[in-house]
matplotlib code that plots the C-alpha trace (Angstrom):
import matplotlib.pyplot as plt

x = [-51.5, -51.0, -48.3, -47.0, -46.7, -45.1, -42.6, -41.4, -41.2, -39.5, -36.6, -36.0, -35.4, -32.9, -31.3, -30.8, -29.6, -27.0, -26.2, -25.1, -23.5, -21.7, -21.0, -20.1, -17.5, -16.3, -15.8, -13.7, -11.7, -11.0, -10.0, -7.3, -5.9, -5.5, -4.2, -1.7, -0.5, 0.6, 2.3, 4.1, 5.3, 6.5, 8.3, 10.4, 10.8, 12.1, 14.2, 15.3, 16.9, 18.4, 20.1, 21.3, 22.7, 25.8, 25.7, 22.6, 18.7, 19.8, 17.0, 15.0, 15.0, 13.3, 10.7, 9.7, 10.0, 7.3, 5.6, 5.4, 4.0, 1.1, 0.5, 0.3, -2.0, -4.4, -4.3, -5.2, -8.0, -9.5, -9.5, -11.1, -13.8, -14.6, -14.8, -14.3, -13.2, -16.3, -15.0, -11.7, -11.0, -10.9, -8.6, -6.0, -5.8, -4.9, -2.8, -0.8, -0.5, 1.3, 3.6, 4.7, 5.6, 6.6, 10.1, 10.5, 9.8, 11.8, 14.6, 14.5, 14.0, 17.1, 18.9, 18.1, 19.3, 22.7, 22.8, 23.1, 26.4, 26.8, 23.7, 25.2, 27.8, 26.5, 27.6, 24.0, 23.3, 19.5, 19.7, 19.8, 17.4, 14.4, 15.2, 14.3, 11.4, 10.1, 11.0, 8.6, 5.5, 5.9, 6.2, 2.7, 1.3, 2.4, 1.5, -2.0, -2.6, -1.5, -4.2, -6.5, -5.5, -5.3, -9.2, -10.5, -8.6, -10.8, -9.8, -8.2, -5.7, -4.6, -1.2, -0.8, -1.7, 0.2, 3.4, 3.5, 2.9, 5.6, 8.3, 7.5, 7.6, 10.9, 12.5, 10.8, 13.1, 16.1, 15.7, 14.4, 17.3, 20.0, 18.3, 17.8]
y = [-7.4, -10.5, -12.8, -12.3, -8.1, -9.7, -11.8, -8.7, -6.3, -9.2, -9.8, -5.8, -5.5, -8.1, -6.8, -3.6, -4.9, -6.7, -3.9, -1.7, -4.5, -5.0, -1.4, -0.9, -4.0, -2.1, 1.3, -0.3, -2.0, 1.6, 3.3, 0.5, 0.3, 3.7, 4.0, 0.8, 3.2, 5.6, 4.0, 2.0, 5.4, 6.5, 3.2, 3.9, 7.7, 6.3, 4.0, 6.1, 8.5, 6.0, 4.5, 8.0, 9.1, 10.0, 11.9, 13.3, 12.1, 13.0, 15.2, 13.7, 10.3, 12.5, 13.8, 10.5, 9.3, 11.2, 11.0, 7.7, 7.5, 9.7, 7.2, 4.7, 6.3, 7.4, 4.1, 2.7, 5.4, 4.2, 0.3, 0.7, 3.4, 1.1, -2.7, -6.4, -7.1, -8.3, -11.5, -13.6, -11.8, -8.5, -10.3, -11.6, -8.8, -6.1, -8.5, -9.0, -5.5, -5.2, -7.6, -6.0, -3.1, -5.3, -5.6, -2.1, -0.8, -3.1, -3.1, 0.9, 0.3, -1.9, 0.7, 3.5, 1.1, 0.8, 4.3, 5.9, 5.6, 8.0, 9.9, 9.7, 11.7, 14.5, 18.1, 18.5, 17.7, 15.7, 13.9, 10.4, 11.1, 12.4, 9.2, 7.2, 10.0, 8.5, 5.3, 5.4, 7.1, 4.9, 2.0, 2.9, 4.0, 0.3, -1.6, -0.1, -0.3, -3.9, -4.5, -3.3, -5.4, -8.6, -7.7, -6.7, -10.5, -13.6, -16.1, -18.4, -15.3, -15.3, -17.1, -14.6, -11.7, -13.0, -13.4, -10.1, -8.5, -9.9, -9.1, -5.6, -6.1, -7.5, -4.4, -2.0, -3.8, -3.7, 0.5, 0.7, -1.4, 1.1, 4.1, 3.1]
z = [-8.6, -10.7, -9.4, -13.0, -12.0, -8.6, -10.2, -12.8, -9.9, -7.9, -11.1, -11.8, -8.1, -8.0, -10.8, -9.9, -6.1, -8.3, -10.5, -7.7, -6.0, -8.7, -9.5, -5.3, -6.1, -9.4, -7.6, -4.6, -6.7, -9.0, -5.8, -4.6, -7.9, -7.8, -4.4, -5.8, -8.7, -6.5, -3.7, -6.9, -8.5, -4.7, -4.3, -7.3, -6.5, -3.0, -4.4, -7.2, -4.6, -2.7, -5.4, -6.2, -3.1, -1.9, -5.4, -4.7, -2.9, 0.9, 0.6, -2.3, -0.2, 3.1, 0.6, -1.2, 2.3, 3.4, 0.4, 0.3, 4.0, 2.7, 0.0, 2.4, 4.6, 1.9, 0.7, 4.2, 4.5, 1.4, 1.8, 5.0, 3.8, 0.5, 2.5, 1.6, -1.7, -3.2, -5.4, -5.1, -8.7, -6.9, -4.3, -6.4, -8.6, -5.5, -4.1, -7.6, -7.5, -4.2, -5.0, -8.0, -6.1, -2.7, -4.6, -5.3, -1.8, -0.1, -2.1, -0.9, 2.4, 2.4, 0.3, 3.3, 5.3, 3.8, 3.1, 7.3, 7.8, 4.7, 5.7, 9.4, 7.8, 6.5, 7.4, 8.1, 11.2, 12.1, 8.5, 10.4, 13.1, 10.2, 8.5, 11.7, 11.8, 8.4, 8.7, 11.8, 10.3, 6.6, 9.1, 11.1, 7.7, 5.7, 8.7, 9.1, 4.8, 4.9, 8.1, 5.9, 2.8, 5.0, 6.0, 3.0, 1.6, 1.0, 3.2, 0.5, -0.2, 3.2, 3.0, 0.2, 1.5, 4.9, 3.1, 0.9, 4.6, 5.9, 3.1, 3.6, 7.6, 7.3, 5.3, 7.6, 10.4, 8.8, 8.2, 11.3, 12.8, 11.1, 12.4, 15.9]

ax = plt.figure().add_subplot(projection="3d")
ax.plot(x, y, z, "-o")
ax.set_aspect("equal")
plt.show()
């Protein structure tokens, strides 16, 4: 084989190692965006029904409650199944995601929060302990999607990543504080 034939096998090889590199990085990023979608469009469903209630969302706040803790966990499930972000880019544009939707879900945790005396009063009884229920599981299920995130986030996103985290650990307090 001339070192020619050597040095073209050599450059396709690299390029395809790139190419699906690349295309790994690409697919990661797809899924997390995704995954960012829907926790967004849960955040305002959540919030949505907070802000409606005593009117009505007692029981629309339970269901985007829950479903909003299944968001979190599939989004978990997937940053960990898909690895590192793969460029700084990816980094900062996951992490600009979350924080547009950071507001939106703590604002309705907050908004729970200040709901449970009326919740607490409800003719139904069990309303107020099913809200510390969920508040509990979308706690476990954010904490263990933003360990993932803080993994998966180049070190120079850290403080970042560190203070988006901690936003949405502070609202998760204060609902779980109410409910306790």
């Amino acid at each position: 084989m001339t070192i020619w034939l050597k040095m073209l096998c050599l450059a396709c090889f690299a390029s395809l190692s790139l190419t699906f590199c690349l295309a790994a990085g690409v697919k990661r990023q797809v899924v997390v965006i995704s995954d960012l979608s829907g926790l967004a469009d849960q955040a305002i469903a959540l919030n949505s029904a907070m802000d409606a209630f005593p009117t009505s969302g007692g029981v629309e706040g339970v269901e985007s409650a829950l479903a909003s803790s299944t968001a979190l966990a599939a989004a978990a499930t997937d940053a960990a199944a898909n690895g590192p972000f793969t460029t700084t880019s990816d980094g900062e544009t996951v992490l600009e995601l979350v924080q547009q939707f950071e507001t939106t879900f703590s604002s309705a945790l907050t908004e729970v929060a200040s709901k449970q005396p009326l919740i607490a009063a409800l003719p139904v009884t069990g309303f107020t302990a099913l809200y510390s229920l969920d508040i509990g599981t979308m706690q476990l299920s954010s904490k263990n999607f933003e360990n993932e995130i803080i993994n998966d986030t180049p070190p120079s996103l850290f403080p970042i990543a560190i203070s988006i985290t901690s936003s949405i650990d502070a609202a998760f307090a204060t609902a779980s504080a109410a409910y306790a």
